[in-house]
C-alpha positions as CSV (number, residue, x, y, z in Angstrom):
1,X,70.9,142.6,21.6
2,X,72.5,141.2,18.6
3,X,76.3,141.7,20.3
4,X,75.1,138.9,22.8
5,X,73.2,136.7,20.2
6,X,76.9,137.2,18.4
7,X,78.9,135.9,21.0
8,X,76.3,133.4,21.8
9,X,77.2,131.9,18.4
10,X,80.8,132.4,18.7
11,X,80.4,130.9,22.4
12,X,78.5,127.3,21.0
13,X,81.0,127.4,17.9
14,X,83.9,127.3,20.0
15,X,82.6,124.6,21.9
16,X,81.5,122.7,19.1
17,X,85.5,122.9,17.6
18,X,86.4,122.0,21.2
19,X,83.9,118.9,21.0
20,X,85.1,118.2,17.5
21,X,88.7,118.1,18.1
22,X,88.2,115.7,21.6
23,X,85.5,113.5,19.4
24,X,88.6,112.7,16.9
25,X,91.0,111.9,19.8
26,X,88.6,109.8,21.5
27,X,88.2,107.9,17.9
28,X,92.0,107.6,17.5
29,X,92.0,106.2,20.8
30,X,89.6,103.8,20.3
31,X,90.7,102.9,17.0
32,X,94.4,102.1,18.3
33,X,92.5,99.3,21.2
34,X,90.5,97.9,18.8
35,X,93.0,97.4,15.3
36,X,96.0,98.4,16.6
37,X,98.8,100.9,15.3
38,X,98.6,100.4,11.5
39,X,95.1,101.0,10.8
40,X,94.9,104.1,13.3
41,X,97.7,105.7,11.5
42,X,96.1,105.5,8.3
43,X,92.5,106.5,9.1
44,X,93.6,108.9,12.3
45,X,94.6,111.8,9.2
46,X,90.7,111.4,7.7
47,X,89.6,112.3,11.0
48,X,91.9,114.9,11.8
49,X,91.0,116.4,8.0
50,X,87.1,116.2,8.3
51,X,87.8,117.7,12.0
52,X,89.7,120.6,10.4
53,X,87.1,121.2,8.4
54,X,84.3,120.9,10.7
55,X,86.6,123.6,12.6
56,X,87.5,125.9,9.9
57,X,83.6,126.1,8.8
58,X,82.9,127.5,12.2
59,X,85.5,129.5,12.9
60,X,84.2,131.2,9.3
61,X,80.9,131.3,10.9
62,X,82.1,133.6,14.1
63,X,84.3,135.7,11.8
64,X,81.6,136.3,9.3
65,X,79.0,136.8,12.3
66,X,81.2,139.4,13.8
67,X,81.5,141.6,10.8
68,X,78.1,141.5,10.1
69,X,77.5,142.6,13.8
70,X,79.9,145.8,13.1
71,X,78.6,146.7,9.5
72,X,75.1,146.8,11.1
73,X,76.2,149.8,13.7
């Protein structure tokens, strides 16, 4: 029972890092129509930073899940 809520939350993490990362791309590309090279360049590494850490906070999340799942056998 709690194996399957585990990889539950390790299955809507991953797609929430998968969301994240196409999120930022779809900004970048937006940004580059709208203001053009300069200003994408300069605010694309603010998005790819807040994505990383949106990413590396769930990633944390699974791995901390799954070794509470195996300290509670």
């Amino acid at each position: 029972m709690l194996l399957k809520i585990a990889k539950g939350i390790a299955i809507a993490m991953a797609l929430f890092v998968a969301f994240a990362i196409l999120s930022n791309l779809l900004a970048f590309l937006l940004l580059l129509l709208v203001t053009g090279l300069a200003a994408a360049l300069f605010v694309s590494p603010l998005l790819v930073f807040a994505c990383l850490l949106i990413g590396g906070a769930a990633i944390w999340s699974v791995v901390v899940t799954f070794m509470l799942m195996k300290g509670a056998r």
